[in-house]
Each structure stands twice: as structure tokens, then as C-alpha cells.
C-alpha positions as CSV (number, residue, x, y, z in Angstrom):
1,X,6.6,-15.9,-17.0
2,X,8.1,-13.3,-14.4
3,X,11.1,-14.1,-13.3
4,X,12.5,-12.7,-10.5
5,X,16.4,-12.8,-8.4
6,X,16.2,-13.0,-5.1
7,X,19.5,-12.0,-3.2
8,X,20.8,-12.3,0.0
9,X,24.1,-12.4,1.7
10,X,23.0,-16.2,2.9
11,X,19.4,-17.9,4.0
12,X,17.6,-15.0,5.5
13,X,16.5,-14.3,2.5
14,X,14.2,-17.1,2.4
15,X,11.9,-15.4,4.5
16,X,11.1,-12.9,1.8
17,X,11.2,-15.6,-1.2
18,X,8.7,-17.4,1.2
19,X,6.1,-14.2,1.1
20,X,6.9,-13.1,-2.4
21,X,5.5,-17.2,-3.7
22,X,2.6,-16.7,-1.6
23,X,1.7,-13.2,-3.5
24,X,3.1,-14.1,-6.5
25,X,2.8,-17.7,-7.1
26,X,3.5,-17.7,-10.8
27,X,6.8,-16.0,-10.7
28,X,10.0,-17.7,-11.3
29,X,12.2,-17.3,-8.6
30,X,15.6,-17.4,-8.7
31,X,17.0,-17.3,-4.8
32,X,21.1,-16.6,-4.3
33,X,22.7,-16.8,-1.2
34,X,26.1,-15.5,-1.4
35,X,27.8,-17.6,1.1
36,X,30.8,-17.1,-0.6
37,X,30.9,-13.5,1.4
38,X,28.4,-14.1,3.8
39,X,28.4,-12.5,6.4
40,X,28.0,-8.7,5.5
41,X,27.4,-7.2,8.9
42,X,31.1,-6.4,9.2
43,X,32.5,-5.6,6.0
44,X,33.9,-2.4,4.8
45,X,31.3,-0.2,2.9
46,X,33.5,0.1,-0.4
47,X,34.2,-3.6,-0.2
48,X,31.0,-4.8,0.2
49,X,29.5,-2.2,-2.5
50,X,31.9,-3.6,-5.0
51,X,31.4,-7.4,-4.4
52,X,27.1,-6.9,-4.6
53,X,27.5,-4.9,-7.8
54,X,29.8,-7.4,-8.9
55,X,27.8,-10.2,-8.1
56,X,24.6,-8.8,-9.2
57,X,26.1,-8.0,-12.4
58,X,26.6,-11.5,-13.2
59,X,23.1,-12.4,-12.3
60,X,21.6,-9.9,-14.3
61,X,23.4,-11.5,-17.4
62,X,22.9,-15.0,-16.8
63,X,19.2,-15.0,-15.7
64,X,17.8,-12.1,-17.6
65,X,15.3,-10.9,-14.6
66,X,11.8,-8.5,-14.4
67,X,13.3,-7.5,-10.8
68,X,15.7,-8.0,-8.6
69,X,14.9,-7.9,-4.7
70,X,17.6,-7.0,-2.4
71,X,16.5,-9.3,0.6
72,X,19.6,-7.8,2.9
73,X,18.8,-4.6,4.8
74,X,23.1,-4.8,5.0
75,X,23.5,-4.5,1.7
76,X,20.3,-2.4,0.5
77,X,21.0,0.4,2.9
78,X,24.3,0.7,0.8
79,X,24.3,-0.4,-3.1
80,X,20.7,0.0,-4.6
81,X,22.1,3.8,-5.5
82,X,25.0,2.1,-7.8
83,X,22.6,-1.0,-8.9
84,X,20.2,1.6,-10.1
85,X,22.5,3.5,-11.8
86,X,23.8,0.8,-13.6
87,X,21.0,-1.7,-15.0
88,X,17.8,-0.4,-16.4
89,X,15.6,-2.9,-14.0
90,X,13.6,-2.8,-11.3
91,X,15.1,-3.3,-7.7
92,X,13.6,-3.5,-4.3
93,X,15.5,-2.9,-1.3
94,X,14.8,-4.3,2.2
95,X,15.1,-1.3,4.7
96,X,15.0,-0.9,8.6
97,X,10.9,-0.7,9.1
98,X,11.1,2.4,11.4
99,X,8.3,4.3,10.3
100,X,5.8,2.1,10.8
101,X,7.3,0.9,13.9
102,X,6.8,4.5,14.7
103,X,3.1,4.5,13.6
104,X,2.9,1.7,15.9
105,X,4.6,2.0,19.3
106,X,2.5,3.4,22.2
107,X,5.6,4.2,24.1
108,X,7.3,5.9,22.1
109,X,10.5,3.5,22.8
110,X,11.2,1.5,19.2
111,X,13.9,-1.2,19.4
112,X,15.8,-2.1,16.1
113,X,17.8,-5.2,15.7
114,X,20.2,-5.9,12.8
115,X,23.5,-6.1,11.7
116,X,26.2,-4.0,12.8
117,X,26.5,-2.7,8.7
118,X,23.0,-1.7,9.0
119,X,23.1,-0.1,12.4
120,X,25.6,2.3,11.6
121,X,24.6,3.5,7.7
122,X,23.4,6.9,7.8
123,X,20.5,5.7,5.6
124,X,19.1,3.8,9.0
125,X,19.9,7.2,10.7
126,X,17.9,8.8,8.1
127,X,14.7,7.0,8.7
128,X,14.6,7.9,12.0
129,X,15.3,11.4,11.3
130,X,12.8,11.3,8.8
131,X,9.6,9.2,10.7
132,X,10.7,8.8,14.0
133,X,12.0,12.2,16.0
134,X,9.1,12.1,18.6
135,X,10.4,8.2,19.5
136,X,13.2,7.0,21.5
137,X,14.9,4.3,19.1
138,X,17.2,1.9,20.4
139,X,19.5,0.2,17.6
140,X,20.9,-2.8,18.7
141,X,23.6,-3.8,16.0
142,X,24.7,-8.2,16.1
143,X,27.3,-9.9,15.1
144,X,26.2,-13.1,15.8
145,X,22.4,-13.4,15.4
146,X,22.6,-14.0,11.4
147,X,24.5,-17.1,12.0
148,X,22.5,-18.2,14.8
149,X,19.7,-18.1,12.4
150,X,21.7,-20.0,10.0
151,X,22.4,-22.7,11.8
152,X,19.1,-22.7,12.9
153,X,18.1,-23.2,9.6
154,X,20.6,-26.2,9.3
155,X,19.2,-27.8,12.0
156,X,21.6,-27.0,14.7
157,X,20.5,-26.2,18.7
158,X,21.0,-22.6,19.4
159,X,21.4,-22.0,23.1
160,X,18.3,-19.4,24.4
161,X,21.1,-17.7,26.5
162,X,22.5,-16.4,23.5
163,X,19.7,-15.3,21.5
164,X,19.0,-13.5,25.1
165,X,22.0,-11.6,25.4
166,X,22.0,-10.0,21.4
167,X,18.1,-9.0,21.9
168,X,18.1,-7.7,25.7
169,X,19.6,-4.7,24.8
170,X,16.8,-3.6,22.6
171,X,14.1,-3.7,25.5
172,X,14.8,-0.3,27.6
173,X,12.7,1.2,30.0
174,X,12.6,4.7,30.4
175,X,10.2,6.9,33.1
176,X,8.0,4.0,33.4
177,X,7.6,3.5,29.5
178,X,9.0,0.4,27.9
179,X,10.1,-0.7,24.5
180,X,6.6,-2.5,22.7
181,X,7.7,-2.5,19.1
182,X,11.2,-4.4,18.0
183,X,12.0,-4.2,14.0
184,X,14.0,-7.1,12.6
185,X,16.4,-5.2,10.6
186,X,17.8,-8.3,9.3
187,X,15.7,-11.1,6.6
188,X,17.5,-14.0,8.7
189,X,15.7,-12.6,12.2
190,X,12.4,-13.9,11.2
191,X,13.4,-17.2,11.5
192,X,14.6,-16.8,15.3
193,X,11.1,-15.3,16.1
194,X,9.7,-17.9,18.2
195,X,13.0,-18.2,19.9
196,X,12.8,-14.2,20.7
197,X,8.9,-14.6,21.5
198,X,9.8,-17.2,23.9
199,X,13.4,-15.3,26.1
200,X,12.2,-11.7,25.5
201,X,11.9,-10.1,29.0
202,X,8.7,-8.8,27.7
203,X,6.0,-9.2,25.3
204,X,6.5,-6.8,22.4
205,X,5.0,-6.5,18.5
206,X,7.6,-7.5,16.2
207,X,7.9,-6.2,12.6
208,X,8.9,-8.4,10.0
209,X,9.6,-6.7,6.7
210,X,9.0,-9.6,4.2
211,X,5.3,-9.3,3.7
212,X,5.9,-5.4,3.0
213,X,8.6,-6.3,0.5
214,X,6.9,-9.0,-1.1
215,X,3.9,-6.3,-1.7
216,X,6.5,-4.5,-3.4
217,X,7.3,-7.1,-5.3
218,X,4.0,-7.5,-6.6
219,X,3.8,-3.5,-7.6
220,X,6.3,-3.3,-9.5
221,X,6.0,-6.7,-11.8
222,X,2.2,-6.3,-11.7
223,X,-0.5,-9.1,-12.1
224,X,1.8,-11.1,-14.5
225,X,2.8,-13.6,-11.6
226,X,-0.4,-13.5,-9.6
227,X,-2.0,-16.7,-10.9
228,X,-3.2,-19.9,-10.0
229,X,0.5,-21.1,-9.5
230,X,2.7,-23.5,-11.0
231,X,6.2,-21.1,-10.7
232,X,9.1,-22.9,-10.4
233,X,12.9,-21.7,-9.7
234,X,16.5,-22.8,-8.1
235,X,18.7,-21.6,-5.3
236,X,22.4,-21.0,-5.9
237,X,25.0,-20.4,-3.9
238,X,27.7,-18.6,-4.9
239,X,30.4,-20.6,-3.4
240,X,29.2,-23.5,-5.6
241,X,28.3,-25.7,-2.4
242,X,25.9,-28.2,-2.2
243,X,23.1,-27.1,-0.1
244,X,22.6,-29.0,3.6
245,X,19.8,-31.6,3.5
246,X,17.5,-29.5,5.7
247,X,17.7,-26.5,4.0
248,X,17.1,-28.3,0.7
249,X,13.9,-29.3,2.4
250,X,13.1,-25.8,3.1
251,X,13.5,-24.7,-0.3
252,X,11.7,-27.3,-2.3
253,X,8.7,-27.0,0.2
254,X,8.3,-23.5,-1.7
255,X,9.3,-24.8,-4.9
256,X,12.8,-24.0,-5.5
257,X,15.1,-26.3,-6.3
258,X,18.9,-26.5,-4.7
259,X,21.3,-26.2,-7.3
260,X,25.3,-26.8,-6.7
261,X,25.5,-24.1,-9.9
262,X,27.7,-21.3,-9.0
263,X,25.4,-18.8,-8.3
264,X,27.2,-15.9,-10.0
265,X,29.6,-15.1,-12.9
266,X,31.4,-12.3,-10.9
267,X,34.7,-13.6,-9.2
């Protein structure tokens, strides 16, 4: 059986897991959320390269992989260089979507929402050098929609107002054109979509990356895990926790199974 390591800096990452057991649902899936560091956004580059190689390097030698998806554009736009470097198997990353937001847009004005950690790598910079010079891109960096959307998860109201004021500045208008295409540069922004369907100040197309990375997924292991079904798995976290009651629900509606294992063997 495939097995595969899911990783995430905490829950967002269950909106990849989610598309990789509908493509794949005969892998193993092993989902971490490293709440023991969460968030990312706002660490310091050498830190946060050294605790996800760290981390990872546990995982690798208690659960004995096929892959390894990074499902944190944060933390993808910064380690999969050293990761690769250092084990021999497969990883896939989760990067800002700006090219096809690029293919996409009819006005030429792209907004990008994530982290502050993503907005400011020169790998996010990159992209748009490298797929989107003929658009105006607008990244919008957050401190606090990642924790919105895991409270969300939990259960917990999130006031509209302040899901309002992290995505407004994402929608521009410029010469009469207006933003159309917003990329969630964050796995945990998927989760807030019908919130930011709902207080946008306009309608726009919204790119979630997880069924692009889940194809991924499914290129690299191959047809091994693309049967009837029947894979199981667990989510860790790495602080040990027990998981809240509704996210357990969450996870064992797509067959994983909250564990209170520590969810690493790195310290």
C-alpha cells in the first residue's frame, strides 16, 4: 500500500489530504499538523528551515513514506531545496498558483493571499517574474487569516468584518479594470471560501491549489493507490495534543484517525 505524509504547519492542510483521498483512495495517509510551531507566517527563514527539516526527518524514519506532500505554501516556498537534498523521496510542494491565475484573469489584475512568509520569499517573486510580467499582481500577506480558519475549523464564530478587512486589500481597481482572479496562497484559505464568497466587494474566480497538488500526488506515486478504496491513516500533532471534537469529525469523515501520538521524533 502507498503511504503517504501529509504535512502542514496546522489544519489547512486538510484541504489537500481531502483531494489527494478522493484521487487516491487507496493510499495511506499519514496527515501532521505541527501545532507545536504553528504558525509559520512569521518566523524567521533559518528557523523555520531548520525546525521543517527537523521535523520531517523524524517522520521520514518513523513512517517510512512513497512521498511526502508539503501542504504549506510557507514552508514549501523555503525547505523543499534542503528536504531534497537530504532524503532520496519524492516531495511535493504547495506553491503560490500565479501562473494559472495569469492564464486566467481577463484583467490583467491577479490578487494573492497568504501568509506574510510566503508573500515576501523571492520564490513567490519568482513566479511572477516568471508567468506573470504582463499582470498587475497584488500580494496581500495575513497574519491572522490562518487562525481564523483554524478556529473555524474548531467550530468557533469568526466575525465577517474581519475576514473583510485581510481580503479587501487584494481587490484593486485600476483604469477601470478590476481584480477577477484571487489565489489562496495558503491550504487553510480554502476553508474560509464561502466566508470570502459571501463579504468580497466583488465576485471573483478563486484558485484553490489542492486539486492541482493532489494531481501531483497521483504522478508521482502512480496507479498504486488509485483503487476501489479502503486506505486508511491517522493525524498527529506534533505537540502531542488531543485533537478538538469537531476536528476529529472532520478527519474520520475522510478516514483518518486522530491520534494524541507525538507526531514527530524531532525535538
Amino acid at each position: 500500500m502507498t503511504r503517504l505524509v501529509v504535512f502542514d504547519s496546522g489544519v489547512g492542510g486538510l484541504s489537500v489530504a481531502i483531494e489527494i483521498r478522493a484521487q487516491l483512495p487507496a493510499a495511506e495517509i499519514v496527515y501532521v499538523a505541527d501545532d507545536a510551531g504553528f504558525p509559520y507566517g512569521e518566523w524567521e527563514d533559518g528557523a523555520l528551515t531548520e525546525r521543517v527539516v527537523g521535523v520531517i526527518g523524524g517522520l521520514v524514519a518513523a513512517h517510512r513514506p512513497d512521498a511526502v506532500v508539503i501542504a504549506c505554501h510557507t514552508a514549501s516556498t523555503l525547505v523543499l531545496p534542503p528536504l531534497r537534498e537530504r532524503f532520496a523521496i519524492p516531495f511535493v510542494g504547495t506553491v503560490p498558483a500565479i501562473k494559472p491565475a495569469a492564464e486566467r484573469t481577463k484583467s490583467g489584475i491577479v490578487g494573492v493571499l497568504g501568509t506574510y512568509g510566503t508573500i515576501r520569499r523571492d520564490y513567490t517573486r519568482g513566479l511572477i517574474e516568471s508567468f506573470a510580467q504582463q499582470c498587475h499582481v497584488r500580494l496581500v500577506g495575513s497574519g491572522n487569516l490562518a487562525p481564523l480558519a483554524e478556529a473555524h475549523m474548531r467550530g468557533e464564530a469568526v466575525d465577517d468584518a474581519a475576514i473583510l478587512a485581510e481580503i479587501a486589500p487584494a481587490f484593486v481597481e485600476i483604469d477601470g479594470r478590476r481584480t477577477d482572479v484571487v489565489v489562496l496562497a495558503c491550504t487553510h484559505y480554502p476553508f474560509l471560501l464561502p466566508i470570502f464568497e459571501r463579504v468580497a466587494p466583488w465576485p471573483v474566480g478563486w484558485i484553490d491549489p489542492a486539486p492541482a497538488i493532489a494531481r501531483r500526488v497521483a504522478a508521482v506515486v502512480g496507479d498504486t493507490a488509485a483503487g476501489e478504496g479502503g486506505g486508511n491513516g491517522r493525524a498527529l500533532l506534533t505537540s502531542g495534543r488531543a485533537w478538538p471534537q469537531a476536528l476529529a469529525a472532520r478527519l474520520r469523515a475522510i478516514g483518518l484517525q486522530p491520534s494524541s501520538a507525538v507526531g514527530h521524533a524531532a525535538s
